[in-house]
Backbone as a printed PyTorch tensor [residue, N CA C, xyz], in Angstrom:
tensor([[[ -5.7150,  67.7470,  31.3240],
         [ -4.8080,  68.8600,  31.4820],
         [ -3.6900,  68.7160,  30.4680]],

        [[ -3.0870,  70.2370,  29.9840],
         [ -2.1160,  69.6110,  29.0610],
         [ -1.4680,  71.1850,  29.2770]],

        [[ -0.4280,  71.1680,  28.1460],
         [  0.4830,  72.7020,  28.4410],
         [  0.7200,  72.2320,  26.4470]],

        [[  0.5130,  73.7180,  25.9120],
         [  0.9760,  73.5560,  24.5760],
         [  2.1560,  73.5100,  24.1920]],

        [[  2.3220,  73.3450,  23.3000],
         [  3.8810,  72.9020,  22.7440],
         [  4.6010,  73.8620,  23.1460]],

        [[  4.4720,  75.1780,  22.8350],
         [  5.4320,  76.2670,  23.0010],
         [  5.7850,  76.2900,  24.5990]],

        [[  4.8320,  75.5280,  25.9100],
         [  5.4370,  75.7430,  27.1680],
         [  5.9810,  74.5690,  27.5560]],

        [[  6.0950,  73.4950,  26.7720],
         [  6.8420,  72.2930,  27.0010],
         [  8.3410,  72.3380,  27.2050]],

        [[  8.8670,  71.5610,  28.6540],
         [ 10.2800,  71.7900,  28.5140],
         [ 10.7690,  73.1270,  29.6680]],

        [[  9.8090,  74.0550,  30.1770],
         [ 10.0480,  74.9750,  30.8000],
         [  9.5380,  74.7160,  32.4520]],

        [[  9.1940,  73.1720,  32.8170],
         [  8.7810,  73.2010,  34.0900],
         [  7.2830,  73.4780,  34.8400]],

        [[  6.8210,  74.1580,  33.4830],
         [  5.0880,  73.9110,  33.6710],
         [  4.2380,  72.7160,  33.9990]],

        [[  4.9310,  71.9410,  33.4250],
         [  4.4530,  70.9510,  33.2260],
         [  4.3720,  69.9850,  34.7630]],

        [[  5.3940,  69.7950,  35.1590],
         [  5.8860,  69.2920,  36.8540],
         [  4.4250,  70.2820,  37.7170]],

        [[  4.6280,  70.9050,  37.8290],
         [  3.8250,  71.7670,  38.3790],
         [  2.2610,  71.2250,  38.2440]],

        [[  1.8930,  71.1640,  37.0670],
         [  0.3770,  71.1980,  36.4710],
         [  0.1570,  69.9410,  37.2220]],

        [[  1.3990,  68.4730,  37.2430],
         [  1.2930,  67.2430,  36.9520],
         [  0.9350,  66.8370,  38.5160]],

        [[  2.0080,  67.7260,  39.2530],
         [  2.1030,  67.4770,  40.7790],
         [  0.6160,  67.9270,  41.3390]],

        [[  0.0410,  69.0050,  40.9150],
         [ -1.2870,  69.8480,  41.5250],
         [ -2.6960,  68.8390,  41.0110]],

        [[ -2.1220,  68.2270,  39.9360],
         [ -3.2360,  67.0060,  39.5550],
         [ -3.4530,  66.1550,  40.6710]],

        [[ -2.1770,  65.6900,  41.1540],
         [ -2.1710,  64.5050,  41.5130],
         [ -2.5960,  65.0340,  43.3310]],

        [[ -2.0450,  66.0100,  43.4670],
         [ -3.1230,  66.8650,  45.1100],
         [ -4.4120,  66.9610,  45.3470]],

        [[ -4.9000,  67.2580,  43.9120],
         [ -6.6590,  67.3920,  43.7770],
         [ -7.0480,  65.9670,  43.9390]],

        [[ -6.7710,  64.8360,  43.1290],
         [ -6.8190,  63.7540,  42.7160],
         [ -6.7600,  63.5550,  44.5130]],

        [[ -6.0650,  63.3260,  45.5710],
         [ -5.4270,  62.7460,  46.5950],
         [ -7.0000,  63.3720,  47.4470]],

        [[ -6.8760,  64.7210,  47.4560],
         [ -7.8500,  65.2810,  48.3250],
         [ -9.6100,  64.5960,  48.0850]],

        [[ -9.7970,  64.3070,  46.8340],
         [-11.1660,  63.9300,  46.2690],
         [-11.0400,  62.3980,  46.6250]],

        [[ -9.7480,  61.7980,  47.0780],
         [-10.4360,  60.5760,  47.6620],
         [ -9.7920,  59.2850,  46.4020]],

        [[ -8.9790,  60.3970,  45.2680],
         [ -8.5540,  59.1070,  44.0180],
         [ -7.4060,  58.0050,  44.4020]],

        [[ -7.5610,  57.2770,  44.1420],
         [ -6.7790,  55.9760,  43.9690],
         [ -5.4510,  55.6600,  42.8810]],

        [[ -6.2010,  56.1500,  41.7700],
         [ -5.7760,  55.8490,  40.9670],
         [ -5.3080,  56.9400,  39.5820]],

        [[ -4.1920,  57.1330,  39.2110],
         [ -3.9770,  57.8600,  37.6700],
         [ -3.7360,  57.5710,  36.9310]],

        [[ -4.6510,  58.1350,  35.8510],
         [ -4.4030,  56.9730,  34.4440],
         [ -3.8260,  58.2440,  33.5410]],

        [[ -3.3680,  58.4530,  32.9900],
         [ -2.7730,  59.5280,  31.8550],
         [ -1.9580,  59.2590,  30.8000]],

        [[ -1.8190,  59.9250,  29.7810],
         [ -1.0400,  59.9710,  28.2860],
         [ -0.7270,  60.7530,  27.3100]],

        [[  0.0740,  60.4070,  26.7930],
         [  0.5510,  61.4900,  25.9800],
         [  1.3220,  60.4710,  24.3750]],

        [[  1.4340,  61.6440,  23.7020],
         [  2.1650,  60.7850,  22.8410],
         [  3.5850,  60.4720,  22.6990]],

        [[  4.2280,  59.5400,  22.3000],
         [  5.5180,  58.9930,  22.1590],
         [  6.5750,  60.0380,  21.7830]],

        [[  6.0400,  60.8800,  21.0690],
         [  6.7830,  61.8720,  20.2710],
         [  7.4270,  63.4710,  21.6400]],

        [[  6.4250,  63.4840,  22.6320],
         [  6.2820,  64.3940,  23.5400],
         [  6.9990,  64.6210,  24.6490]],

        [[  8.1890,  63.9720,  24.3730],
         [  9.6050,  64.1590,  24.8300],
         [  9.4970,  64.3480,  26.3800]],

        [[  9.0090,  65.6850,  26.5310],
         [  9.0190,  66.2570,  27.7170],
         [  7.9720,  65.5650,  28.7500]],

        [[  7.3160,  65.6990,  28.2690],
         [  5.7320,  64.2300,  29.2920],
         [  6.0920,  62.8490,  29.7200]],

        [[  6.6860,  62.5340,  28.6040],
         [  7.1750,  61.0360,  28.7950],
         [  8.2780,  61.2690,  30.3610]],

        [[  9.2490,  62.4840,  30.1000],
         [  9.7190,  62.4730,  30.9800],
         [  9.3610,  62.6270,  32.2160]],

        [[  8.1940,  63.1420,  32.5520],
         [  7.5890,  63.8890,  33.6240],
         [  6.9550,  62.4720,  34.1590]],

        [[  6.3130,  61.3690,  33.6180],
         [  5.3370,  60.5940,  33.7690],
         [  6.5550,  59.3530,  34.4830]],

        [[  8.1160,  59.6380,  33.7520],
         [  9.0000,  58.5470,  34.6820],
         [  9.3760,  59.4470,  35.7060]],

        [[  9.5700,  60.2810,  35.7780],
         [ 10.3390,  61.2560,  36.8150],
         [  9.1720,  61.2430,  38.3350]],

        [[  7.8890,  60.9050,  37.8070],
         [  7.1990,  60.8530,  39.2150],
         [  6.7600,  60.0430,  39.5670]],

        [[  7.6720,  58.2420,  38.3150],
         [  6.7340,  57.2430,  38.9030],
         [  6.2400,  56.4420,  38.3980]],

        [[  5.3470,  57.5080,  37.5470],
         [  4.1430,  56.3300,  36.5040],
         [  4.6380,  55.1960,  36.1250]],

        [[  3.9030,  54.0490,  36.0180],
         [  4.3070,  52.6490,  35.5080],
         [  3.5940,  52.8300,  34.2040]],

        [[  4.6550,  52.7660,  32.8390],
         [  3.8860,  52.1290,  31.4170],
         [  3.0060,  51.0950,  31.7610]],

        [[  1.5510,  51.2940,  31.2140],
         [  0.6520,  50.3570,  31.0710],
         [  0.1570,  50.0270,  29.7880]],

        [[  0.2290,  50.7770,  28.9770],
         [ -0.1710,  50.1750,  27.7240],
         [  0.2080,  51.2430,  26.6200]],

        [[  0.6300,  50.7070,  25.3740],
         [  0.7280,  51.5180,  24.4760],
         [ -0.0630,  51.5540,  23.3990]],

        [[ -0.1840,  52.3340,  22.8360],
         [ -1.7600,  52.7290,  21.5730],
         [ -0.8660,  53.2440,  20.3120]],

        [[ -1.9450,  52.6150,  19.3980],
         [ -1.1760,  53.0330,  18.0720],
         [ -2.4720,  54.0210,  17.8560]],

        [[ -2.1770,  55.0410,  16.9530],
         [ -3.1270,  55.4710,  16.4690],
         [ -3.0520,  55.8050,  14.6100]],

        [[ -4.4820,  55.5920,  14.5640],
         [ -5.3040,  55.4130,  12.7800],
         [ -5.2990,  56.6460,  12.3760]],

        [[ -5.2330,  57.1780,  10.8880],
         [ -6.0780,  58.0710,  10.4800],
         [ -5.8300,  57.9050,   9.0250]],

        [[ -7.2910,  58.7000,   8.0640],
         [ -7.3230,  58.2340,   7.0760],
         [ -7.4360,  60.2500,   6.2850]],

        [[ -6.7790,  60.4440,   5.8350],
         [ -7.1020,  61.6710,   5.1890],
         [ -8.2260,  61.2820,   4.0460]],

        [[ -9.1320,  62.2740,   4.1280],
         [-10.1590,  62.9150,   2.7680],
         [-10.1280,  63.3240,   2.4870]]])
């Protein structure tokens, strides 16, 4: 699940994050794993605001052609 840049910051996001985590509860899940990137201001916030524990951080590669 994600919300594009242009709805970031407007509270969509809480919403999308909370209704995940209802489906997730009802199907019996345990566990949430999710991410975003460092840069994504608004997620990062959402992911402390409900909790999430940092588990690992990722660098990522790329090579232009």
């Amino acid at each position: 699940m994600g919300l594009l840049p242009k709805f970031r910051g407007k509270g969509y996001g809480k919403w999308v994050h909370r209704h995940g985590f209802q489906m997730m509860r009802e199907l019996g899940g345990k566990c949430y794993h999710g991410g975003t990137s460092t840069e994504n201001k608004s997620m990062v916030y959402l992911f402390e605001k409900h909790r999430c524990k940092l588990f690992r951080r990722l660098q990522e590669w790329m090579l232009r052609l």
